[in-house]
C-alpha positions in Angstrom: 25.2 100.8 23.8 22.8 99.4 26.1 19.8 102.0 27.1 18.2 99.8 30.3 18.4 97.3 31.6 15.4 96.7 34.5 16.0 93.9 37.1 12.6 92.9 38.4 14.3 89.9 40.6 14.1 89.7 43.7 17.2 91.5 45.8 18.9 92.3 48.8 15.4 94.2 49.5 12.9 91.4 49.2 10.7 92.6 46.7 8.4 90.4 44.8 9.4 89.7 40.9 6.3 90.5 39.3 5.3 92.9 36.4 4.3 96.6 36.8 0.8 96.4 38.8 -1.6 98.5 36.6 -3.2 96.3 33.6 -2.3 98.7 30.4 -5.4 100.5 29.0 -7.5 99.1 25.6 -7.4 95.0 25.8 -9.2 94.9 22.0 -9.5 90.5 22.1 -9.9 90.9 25.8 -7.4 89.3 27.6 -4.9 91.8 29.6 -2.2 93.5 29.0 0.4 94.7 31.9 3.2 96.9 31.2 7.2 96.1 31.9 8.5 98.2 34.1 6.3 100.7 33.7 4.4 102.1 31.5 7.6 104.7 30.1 9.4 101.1 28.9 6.9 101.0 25.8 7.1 97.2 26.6 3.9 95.3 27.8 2.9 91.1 27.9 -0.6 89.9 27.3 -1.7 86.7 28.9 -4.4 85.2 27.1 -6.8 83.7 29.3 -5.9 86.0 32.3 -7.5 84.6 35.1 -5.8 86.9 38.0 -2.7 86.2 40.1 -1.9 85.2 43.5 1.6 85.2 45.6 3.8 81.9 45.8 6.9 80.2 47.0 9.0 79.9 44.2 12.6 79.0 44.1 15.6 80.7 41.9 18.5 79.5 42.2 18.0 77.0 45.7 16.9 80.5 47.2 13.0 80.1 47.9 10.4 83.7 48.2 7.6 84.6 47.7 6.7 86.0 44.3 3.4 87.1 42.3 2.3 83.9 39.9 0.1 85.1 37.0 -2.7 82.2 36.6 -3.7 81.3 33.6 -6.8 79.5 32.0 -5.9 76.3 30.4 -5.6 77.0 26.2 -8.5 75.4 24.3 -8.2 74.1 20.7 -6.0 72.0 18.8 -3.3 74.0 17.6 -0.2 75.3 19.4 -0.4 76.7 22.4 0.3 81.1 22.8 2.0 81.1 26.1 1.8 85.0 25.8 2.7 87.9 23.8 5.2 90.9 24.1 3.6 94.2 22.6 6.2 96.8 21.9 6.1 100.1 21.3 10.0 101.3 21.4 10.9 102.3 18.0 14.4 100.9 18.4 13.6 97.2 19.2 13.8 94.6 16.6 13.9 91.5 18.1 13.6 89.7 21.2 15.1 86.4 22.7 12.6 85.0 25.3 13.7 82.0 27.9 10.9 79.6 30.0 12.5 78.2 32.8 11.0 76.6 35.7 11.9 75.6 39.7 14.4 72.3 37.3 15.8 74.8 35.5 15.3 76.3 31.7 13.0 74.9 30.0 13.1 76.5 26.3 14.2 80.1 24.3 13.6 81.3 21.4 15.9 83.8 20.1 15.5 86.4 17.5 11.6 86.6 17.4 10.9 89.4 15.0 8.2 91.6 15.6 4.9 92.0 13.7 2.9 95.0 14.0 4.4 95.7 17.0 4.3 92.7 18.9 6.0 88.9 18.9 4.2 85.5 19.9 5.3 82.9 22.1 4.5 79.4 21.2 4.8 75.9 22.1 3.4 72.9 20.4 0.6 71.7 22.3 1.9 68.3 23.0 4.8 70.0 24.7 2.7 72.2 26.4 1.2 69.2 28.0 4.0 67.3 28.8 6.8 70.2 29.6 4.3 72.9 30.6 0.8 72.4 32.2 1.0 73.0 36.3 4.2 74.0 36.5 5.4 77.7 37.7 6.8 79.4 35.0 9.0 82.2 34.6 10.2 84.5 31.4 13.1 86.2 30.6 12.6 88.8 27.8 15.8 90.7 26.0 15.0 93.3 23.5 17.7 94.7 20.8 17.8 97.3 18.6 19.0 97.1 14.6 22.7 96.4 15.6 21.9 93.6 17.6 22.4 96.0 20.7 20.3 94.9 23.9 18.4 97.1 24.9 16.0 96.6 28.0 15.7 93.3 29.9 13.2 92.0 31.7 13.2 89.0 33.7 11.1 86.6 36.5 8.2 87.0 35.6 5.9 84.7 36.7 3.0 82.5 35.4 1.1 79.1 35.4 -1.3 77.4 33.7 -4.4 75.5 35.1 -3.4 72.3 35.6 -5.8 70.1 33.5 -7.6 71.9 30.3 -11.1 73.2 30.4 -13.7 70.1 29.9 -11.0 67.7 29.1 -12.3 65.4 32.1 -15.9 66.7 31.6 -16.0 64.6 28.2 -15.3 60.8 29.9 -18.5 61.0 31.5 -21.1 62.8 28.9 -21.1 61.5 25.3 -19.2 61.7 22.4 -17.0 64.4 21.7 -15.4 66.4 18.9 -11.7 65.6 17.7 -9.6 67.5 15.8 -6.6 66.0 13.8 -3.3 66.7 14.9 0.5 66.0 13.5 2.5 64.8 16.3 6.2 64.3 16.3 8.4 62.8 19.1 11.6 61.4 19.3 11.8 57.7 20.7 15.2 57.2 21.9 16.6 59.7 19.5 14.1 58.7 16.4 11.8 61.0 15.3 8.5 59.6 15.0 5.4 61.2 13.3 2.0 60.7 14.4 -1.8 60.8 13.7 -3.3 62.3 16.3 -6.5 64.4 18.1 -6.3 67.4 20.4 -9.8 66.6 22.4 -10.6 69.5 24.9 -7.1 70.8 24.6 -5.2 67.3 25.4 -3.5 65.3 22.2 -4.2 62.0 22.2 -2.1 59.6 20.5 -3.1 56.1 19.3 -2.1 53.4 21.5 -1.1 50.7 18.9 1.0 53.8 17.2 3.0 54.2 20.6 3.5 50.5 20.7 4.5 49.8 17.5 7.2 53.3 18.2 8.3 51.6 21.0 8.6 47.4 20.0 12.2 46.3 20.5 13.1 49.2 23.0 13.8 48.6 26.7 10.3 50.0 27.0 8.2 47.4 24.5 5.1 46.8 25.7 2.0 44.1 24.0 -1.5 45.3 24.0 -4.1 42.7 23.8 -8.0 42.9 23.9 -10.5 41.0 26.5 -13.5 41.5 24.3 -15.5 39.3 26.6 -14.4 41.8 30.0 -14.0 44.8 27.9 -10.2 45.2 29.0 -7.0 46.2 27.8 -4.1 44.7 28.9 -0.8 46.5 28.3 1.9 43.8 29.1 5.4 45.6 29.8 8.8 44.1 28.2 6.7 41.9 25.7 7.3 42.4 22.2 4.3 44.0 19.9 2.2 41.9 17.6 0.9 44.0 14.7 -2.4 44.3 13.7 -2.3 46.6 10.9 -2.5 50.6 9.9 -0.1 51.3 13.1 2.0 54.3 12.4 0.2 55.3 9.4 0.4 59.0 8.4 -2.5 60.4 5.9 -3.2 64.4 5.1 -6.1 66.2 5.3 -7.6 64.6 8.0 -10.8 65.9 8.9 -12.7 66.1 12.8 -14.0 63.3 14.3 -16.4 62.2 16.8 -14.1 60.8 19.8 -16.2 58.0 22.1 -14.9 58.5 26.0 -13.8 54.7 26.7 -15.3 52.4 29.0 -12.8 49.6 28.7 -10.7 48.7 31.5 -7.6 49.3 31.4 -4.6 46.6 33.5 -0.8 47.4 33.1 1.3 44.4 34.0 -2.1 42.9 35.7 -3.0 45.7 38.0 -6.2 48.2 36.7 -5.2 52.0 36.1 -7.8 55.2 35.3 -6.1 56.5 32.0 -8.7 58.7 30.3 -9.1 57.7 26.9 -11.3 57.8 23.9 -12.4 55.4 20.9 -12.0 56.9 17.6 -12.6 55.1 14.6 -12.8 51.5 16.7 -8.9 52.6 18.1 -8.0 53.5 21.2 -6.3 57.2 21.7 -4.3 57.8 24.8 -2.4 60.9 26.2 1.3 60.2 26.0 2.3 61.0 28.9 -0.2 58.7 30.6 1.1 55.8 29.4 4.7 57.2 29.5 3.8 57.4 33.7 2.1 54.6 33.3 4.8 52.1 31.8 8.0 54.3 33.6 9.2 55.9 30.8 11.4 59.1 30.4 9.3 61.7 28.6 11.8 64.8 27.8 11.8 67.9 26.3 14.7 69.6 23.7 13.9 73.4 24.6 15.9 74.2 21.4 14.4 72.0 19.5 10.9 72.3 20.4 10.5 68.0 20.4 9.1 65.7 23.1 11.0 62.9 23.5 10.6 59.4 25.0 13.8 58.1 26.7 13.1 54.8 27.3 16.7 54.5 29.7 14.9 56.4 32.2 11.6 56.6 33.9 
């Protein structure tokens, strides 16, 4: 039998969604903690990087208010990304289902998230964080149930965002080299899946560039790259076919950090010069993904069930 249910939507009184106002007490790794409801729910989220809030417009449903957004540092590091964590003290909860969704509709859920000492994670890969998440309004949905699968409390729109572009991620282009840390990447090309080496630098992935070409020759979406050694310029030539120069798509274990060179080559797509920030690593060149997905009009999707970015090359 269901115990509570709390609606923290906006109604027929026009109050803002937001969580309960008081950060909870004790914040041991220092980020903050805010109780659901309030504070006789037993149910609190923690935010890492907390940063402070500020009200929006947001939209539910084609209905646009105003709402409290909880701002977020962008997530350093290489590894996946903690969008935030549910700490829960109701002795009857066992698991929780938790949906994203944004102003385009849901974005991902994970169901059944167990919890651990009290509390359950929730993650995305980084390289969907950057492609699916970053600088979007965000809101959770969180559904707690007891033993028999019974729901017990629900709480839902509550709102978040994440800074826009990570902490020094731009900063590095202009001083020297940086530090890169390998990465497994997986995403699906037209339905494929497609592993990649990879380097988060200042909490961006960056993708090889011959890799992506080499995923994407004899697609709708080939592209050539060739090298102007004597102008220092890449040229990425849409709908030609990809001439191999070896190693491309070459997956090895136990990679170890590297020092990442911020690129001065100039980089022309189809003839015309774009800014793509990129970095030399190991004499190749390492691009964000969805740079040159923007850059060359293709589709880059998401499978919220799945967890997989995916590059639709049917679409831009």
């Amino acid at each position: 039998m269901k115990r509570l249910v709390v609606l923290l939507l906006i109604g027929v009184l026009a109050l803002p969604a937001a969580l309960a106002a008081e950060p909870a007490a004790g914040k041991p790794d220092g980020s903050d903690a805010f109780y659901l409801a309030d504070e006789r729910s037993g149910y609190r989220i923690r935010f890492p990087g907390y940063a402070g809030s500020e009200f929006r417009t947001v939209t539910a449903d084609g209905a646009a208010f105003e709402a409290e957004v909880h701002l977020l540092g962008a997530p350093s590091g290489g590894g996946d990304v903690l969008l935030f964590e549910v700490l829960v003290a109701d002795p009857d909860a066992r698991t929780l289902d938790v949906r994203i969704g944004g102003d385009d509709g849901d974005a991902f859920e994970r169901k059944g998230l167990g919890l651990e000492g009290g509390k359950a994670e929730v993650r995305v890969s980084r390289l969907a964080w950057e492609t699916s998440l970053r600088g979007r309004v965000l809101h959770a949905d969180i559904f707690s149930y007891d033993a028999g699968g019974e729901m017990l409390w629900h709480f839902f729109e509550i709102y978040f965002a994440f800074e826009d572009a990570p902490r020094g991620d731009e900063a590095g282009t202009e001083a020297g080299p940086v530090r890169a840390v390998p990465v497994r990447a997986s995403v699906s090309v037209d339905g494929r899946i497609v592993a990649f080496d990879a380097y988060a630098i200042g909490g961006s992935t960056y993708l090889k560039l011959r890799d992506l070409a080499m995923a994407l020759d004899g697609s709708g979406k080939s592209f050539g790259v060739v090298w102007d050694g004597k102008r220092r310029a890449i040229h990425l030539i849409p709908g030609a076919a990809y001439t191999p120069v070896g190693g491309e798509l070459r997956v090895t274990e136990g990679g170890k950090a590297a020092s990442a060179v911020p690129s001065r080559a100039t980089i022309y797509v189809d003839g015309r010069e774009v800014r793509l920030t990129a970095y030399t690593i190991g004499g190749n060149n390492y691009f964000r993904l969805r740079d040159i997905a923007q850059a060359l009009g293709i589709g880059v999707t998401w499978d919220g069930r799945t967890g997989m970015i995916g590059l639709d090359t049917s679409r831009e």
